[in-house]
N, CA, C and O atoms as a MOPAC input file, in Angstrom:
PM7 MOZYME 1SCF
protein

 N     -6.25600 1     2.90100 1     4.65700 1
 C     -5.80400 1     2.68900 1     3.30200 1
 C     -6.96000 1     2.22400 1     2.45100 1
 O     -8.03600 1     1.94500 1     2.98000 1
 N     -6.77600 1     2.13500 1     1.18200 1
 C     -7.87300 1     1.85400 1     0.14300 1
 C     -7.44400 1     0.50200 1    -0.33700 1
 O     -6.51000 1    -0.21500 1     0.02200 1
 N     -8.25800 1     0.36300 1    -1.13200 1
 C     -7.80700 1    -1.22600 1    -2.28300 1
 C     -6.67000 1    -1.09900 1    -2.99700 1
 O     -6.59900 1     0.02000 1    -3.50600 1
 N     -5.89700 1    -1.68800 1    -3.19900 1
 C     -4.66900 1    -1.47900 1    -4.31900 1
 C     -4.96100 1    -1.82500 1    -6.01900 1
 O     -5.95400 1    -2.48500 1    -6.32400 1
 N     -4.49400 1    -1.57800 1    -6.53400 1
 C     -5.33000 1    -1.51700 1    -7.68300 1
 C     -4.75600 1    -2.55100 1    -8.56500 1
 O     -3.58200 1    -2.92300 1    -8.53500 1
 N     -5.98400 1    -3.12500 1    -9.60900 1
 C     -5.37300 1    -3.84400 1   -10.66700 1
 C     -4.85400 1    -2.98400 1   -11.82600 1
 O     -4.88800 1    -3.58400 1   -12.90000 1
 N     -4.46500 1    -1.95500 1   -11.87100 1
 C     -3.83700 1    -1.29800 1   -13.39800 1
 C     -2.53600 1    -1.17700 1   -13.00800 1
 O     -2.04400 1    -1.36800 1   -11.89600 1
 N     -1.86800 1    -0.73400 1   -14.35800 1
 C     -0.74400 1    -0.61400 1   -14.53800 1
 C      0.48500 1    -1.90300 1   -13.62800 1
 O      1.17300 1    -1.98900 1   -12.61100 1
 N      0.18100 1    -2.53100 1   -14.60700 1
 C      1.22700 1    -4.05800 1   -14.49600 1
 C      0.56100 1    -5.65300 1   -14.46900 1
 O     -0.63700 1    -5.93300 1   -14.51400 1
 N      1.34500 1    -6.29100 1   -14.41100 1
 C      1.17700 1    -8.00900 1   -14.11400 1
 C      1.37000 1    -7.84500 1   -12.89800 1
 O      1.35000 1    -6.81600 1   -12.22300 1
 N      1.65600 1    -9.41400 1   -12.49600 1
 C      0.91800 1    -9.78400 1   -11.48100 1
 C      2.52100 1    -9.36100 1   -10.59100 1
 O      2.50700 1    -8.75000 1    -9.52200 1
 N      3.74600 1    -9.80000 1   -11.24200 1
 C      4.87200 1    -9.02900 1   -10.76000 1
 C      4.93400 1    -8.06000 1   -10.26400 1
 O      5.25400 1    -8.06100 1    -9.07500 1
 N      4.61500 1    -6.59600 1   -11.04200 1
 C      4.34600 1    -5.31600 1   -10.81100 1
 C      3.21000 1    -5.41900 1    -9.59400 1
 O      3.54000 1    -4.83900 1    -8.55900 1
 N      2.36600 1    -5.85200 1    -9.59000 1
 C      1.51900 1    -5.84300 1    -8.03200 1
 C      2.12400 1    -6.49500 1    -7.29500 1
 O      2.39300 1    -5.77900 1    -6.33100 1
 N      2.57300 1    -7.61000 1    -7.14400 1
 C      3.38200 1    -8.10100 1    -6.07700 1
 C      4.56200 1    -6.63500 1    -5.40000 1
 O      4.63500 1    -6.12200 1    -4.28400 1
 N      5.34000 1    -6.36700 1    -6.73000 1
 C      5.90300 1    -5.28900 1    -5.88100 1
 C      5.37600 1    -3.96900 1    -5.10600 1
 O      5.93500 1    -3.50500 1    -4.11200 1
 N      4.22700 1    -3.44400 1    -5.70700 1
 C      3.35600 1    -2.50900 1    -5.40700 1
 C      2.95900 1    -2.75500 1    -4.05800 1
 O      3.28400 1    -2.16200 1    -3.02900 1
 N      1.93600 1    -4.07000 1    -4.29900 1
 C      1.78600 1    -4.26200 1    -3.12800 1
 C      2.53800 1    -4.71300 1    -1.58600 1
 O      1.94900 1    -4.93300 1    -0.52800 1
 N      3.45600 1    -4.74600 1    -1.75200 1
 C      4.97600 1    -5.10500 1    -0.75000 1
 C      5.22600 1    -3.55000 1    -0.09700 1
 O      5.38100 1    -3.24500 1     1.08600 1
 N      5.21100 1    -2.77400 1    -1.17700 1
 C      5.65300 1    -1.35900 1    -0.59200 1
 C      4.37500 1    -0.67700 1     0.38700 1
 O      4.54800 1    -0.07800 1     1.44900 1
 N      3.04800 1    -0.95300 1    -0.29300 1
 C      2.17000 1    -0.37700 1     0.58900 1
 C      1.90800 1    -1.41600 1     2.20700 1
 O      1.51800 1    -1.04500 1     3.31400 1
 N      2.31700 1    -2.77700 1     1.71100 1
 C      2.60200 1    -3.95200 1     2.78800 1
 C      3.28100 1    -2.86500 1     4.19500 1
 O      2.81900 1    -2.76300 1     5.33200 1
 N      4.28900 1    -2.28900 1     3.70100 1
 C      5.33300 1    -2.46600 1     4.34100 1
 C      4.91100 1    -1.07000 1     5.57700 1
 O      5.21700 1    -1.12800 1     6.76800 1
 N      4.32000 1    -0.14300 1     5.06100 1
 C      3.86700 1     1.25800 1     5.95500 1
 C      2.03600 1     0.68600 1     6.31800 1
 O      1.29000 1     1.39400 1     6.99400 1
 N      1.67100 1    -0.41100 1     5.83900 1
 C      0.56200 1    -0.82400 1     6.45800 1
 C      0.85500 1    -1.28000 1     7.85200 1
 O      0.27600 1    -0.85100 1     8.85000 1
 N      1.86000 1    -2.24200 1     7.84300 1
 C      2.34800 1    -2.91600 1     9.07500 1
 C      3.18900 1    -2.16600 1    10.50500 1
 O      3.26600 1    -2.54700 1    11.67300 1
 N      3.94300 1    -0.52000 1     9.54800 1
 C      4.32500 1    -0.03200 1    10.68200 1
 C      3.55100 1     0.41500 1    11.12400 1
 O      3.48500 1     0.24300 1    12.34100 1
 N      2.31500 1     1.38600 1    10.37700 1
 C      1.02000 1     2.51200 1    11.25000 1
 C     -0.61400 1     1.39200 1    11.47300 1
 O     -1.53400 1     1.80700 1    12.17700 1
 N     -0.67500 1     0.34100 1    10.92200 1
 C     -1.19300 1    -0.94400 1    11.66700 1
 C     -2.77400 1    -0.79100 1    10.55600 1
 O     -3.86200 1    -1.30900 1    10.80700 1
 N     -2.44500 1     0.02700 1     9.40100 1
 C     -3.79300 1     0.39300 1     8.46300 1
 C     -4.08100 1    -0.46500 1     7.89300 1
 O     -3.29200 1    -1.39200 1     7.70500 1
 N     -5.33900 1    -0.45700 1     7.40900 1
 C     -6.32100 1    -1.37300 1     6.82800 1
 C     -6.10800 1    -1.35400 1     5.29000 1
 O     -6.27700 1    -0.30800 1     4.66200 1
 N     -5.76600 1    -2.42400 1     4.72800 1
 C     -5.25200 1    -2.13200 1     3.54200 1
 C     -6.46900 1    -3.69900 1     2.34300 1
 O     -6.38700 1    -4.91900 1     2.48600 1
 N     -7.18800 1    -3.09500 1     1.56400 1
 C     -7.71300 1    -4.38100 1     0.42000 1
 C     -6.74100 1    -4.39700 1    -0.68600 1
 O     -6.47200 1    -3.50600 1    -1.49100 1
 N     -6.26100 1    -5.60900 1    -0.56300 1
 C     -5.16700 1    -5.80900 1    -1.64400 1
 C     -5.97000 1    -6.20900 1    -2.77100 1
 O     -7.06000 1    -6.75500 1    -2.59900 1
 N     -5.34800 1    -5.89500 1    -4.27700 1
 C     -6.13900 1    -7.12700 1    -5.23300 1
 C     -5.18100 1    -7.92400 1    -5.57200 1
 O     -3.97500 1    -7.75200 1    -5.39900 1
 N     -5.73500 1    -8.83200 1    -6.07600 1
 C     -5.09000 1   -10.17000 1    -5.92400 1
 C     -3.91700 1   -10.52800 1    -4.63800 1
 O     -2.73500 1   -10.86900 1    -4.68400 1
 N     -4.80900 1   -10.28600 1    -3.57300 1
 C     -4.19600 1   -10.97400 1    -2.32400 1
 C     -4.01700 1   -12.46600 1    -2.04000 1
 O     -3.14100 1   -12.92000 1    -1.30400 1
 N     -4.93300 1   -13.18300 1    -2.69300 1
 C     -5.35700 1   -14.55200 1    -1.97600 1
 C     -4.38900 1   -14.90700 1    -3.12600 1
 O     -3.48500 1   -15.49100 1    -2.52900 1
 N     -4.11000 1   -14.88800 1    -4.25200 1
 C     -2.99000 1   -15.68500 1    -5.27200 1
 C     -1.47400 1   -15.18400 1    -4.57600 1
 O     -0.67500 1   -16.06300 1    -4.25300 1
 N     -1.08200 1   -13.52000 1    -4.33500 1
 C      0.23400 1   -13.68700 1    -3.67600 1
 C     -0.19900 1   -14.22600 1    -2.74200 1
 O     -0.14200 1   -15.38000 1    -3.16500 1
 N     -0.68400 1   -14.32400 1    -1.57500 1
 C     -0.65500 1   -15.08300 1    -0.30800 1
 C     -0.32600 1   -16.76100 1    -0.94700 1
 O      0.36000 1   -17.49900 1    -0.23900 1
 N     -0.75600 1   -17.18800 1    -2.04700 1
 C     -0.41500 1   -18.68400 1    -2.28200 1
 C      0.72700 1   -18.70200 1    -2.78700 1
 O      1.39100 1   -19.72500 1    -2.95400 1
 N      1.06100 1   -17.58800 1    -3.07500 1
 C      3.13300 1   -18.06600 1    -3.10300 1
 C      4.06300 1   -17.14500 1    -2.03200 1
 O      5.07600 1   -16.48400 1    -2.25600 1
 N      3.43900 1   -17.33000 1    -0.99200 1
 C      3.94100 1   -17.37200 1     0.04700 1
 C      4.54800 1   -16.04200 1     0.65300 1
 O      5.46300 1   -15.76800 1     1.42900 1
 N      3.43900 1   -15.23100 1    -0.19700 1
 C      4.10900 1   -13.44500 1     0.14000 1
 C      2.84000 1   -13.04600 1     0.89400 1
 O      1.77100 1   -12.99100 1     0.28700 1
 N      2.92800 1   -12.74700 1     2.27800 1
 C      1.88600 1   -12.52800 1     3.62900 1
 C      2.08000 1   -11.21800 1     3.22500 1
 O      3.23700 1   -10.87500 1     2.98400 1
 N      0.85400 1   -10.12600 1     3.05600 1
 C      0.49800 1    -8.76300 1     2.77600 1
 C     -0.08600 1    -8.61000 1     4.01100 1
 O     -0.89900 1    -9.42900 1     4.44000 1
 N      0.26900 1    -7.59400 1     4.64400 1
 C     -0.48000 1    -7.54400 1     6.04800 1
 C     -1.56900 1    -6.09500 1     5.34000 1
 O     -1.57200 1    -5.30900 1     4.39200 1
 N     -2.47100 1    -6.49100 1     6.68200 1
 C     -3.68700 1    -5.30800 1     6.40100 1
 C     -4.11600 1    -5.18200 1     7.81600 1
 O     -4.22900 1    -6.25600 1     8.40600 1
 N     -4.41500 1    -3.96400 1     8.57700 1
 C     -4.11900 1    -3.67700 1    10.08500 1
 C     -5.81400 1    -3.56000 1    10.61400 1
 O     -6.67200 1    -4.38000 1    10.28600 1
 N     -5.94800 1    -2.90100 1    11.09500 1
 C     -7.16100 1    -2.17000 1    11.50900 1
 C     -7.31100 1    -0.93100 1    11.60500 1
 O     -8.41200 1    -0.55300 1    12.00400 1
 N     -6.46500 1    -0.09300 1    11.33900 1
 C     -6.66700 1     1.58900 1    11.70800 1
 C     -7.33200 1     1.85800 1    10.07800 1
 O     -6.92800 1     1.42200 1     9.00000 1
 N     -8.28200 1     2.58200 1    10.33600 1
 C     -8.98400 1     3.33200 1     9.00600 1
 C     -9.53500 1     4.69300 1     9.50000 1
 O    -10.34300 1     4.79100 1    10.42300 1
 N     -9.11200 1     5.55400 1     8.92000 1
 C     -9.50200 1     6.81900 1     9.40500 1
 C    -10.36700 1     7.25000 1     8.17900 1
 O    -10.10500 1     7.35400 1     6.98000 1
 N    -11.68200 1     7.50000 1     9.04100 1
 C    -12.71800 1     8.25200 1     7.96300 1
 C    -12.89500 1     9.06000 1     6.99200 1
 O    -13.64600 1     9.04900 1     6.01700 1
 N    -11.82500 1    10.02300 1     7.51300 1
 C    -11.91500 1    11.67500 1     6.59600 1
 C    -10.66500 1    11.79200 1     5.92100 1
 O    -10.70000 1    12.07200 1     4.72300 1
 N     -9.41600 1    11.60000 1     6.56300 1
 C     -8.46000 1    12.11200 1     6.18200 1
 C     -7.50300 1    10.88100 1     4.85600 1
 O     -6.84800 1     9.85700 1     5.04900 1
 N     -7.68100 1    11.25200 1     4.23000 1
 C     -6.95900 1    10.28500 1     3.23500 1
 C     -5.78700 1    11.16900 1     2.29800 1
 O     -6.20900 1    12.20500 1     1.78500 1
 N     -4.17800 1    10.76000 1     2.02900 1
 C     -3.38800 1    11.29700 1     1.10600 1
 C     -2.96300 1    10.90700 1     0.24800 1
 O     -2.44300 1     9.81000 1     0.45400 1
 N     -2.88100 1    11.29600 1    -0.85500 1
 C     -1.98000 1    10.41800 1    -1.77600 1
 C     -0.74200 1     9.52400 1    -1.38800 1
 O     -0.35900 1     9.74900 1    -0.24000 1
 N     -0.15700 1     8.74500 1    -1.93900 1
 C      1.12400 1     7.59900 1    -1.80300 1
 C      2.17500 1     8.23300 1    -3.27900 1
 O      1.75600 1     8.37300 1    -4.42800 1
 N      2.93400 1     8.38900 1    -3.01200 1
 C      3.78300 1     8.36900 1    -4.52200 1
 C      4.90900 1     8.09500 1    -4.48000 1
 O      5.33300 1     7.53600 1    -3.46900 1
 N      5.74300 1     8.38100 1    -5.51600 1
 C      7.63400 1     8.56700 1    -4.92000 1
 C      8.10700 1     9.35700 1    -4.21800 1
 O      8.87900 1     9.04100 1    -3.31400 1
 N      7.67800 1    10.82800 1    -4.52700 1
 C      7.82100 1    11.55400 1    -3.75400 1
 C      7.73000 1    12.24300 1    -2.05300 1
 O      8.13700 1    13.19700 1    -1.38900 1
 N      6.73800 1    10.77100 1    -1.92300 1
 C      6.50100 1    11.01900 1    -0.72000 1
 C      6.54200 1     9.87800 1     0.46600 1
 O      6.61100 1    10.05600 1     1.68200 1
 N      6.47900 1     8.67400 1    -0.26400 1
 C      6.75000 1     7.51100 1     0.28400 1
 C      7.48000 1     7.44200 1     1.46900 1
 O      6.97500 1     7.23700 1     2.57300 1
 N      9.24000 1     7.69300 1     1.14100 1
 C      9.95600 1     7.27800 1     1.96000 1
 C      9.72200 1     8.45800 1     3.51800 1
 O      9.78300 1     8.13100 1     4.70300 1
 N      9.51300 1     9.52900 1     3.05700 1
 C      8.68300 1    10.50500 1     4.21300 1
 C      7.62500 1    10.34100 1     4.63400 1
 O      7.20500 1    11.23900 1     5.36500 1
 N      6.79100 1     9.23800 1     4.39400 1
 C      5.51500 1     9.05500 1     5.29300 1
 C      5.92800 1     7.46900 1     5.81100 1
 O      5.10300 1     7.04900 1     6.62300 1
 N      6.91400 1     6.61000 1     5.54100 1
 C      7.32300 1     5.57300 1     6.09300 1
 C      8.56800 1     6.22500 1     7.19600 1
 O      9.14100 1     5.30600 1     7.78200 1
 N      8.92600 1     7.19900 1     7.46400 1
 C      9.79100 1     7.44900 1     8.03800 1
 C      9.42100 1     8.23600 1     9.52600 1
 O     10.18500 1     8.39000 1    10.48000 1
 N      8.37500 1     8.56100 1     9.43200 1
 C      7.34600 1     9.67100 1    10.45100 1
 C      6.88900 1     8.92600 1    11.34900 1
 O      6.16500 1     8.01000 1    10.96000 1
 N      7.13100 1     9.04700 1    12.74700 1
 C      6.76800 1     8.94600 1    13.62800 1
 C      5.06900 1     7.98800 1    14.01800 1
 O      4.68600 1     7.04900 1    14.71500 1
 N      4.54000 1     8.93200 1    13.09200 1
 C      3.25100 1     9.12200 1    13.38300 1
 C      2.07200 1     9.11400 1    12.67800 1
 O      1.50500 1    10.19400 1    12.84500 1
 N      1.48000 1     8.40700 1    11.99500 1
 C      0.49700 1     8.56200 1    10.91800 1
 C     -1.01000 1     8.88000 1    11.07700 1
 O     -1.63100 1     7.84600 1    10.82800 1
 N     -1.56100 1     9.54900 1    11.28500 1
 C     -2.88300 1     9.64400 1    10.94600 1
 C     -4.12400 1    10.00500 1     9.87000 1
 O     -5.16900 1    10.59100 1    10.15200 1
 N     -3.66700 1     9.43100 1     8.40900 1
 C     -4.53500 1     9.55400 1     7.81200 1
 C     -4.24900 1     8.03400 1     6.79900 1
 O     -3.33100 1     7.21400 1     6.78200 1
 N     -5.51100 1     8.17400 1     6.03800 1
 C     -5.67600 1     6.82200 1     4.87100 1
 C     -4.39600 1     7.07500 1     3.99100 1
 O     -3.81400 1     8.14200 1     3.79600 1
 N     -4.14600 1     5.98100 1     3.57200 1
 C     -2.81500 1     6.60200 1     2.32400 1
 C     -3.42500 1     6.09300 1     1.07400 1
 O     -3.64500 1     4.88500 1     1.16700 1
 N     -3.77300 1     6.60300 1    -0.06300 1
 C     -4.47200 1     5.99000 1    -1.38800 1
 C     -3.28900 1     6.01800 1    -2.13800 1
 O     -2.68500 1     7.06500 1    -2.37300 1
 N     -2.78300 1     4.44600 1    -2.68700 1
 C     -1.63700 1     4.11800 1    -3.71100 1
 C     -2.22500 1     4.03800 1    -4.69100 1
 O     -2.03400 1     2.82800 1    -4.81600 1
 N     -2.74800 1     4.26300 1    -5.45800 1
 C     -3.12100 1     4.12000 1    -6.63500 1
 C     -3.59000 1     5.40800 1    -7.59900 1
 O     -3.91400 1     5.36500 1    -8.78600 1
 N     -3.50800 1     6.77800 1    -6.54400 1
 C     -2.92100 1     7.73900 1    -7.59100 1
 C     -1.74600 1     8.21600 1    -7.50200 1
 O     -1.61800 1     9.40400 1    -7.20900 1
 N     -0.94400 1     7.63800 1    -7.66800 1
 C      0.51800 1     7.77200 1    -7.52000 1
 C      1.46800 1     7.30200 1    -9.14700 1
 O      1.06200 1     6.42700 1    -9.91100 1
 N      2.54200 1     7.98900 1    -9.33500 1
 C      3.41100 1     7.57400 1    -9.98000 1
 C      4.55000 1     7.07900 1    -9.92400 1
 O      5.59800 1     7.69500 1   -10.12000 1
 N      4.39000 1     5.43000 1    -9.53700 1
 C      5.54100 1     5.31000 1    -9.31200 1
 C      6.16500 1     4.31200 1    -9.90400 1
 O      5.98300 1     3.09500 1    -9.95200 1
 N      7.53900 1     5.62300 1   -10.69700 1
 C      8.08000 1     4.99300 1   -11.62000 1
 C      9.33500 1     3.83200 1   -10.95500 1
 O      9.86400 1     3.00300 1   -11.69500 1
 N      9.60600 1     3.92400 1    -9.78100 1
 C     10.46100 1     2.87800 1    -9.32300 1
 C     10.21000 1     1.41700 1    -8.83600 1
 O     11.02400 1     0.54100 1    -8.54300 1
 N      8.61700 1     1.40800 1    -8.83600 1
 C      7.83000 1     0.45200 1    -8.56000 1
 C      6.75900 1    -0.24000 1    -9.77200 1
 O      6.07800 1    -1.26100 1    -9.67400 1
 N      6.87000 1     0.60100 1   -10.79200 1
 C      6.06900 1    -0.15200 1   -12.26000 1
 C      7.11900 1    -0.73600 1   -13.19500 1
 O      6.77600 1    -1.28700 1   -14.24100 1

């Protein structure tokens, strides 16, 4: 995974952002740089970030595809959230 990004929202809107990419970091065990990690971590929201980083293969994250790459078995590539539109999460 990549850094999560500071655009589009407050610190709310990243908290939720970052929860959703939290959440398929922790099942496929990926390496995720949050921004502003160390302020949610001080109100008590643990963002996990794994160790798997795969070199080459990286896909977009969006709505459209979210709940089908949290649902798969099997992951092998980077997931980049931050070109994504997602209107259920801004």
């Amino acid at each position: 995974m990549r850094t999560t990004t500071k655009k589009k929202g407050r610190l709310g809107n990243q908290i939720i952002r970052n929860l959703a990419v939290s959440l398929i970091a922790k099942k496929y065990n990926l390496k995720v740089n949050y921004y502003n990690k160390k302020l949610i971590n001080n109100l008590g929201i643990n963002l996990f970030s794994g160790r798997k980083n795969y070199k080459k293969k990286t896909k977009n994250l969006n709505d459209k595809n979210y709940f089908t790459i949290y649902n798969c078995n099997n992951l092998y590539y980077n997931l980049d959230p931050n070109k994504r539109n997602y209107k259920l999460f801004i």
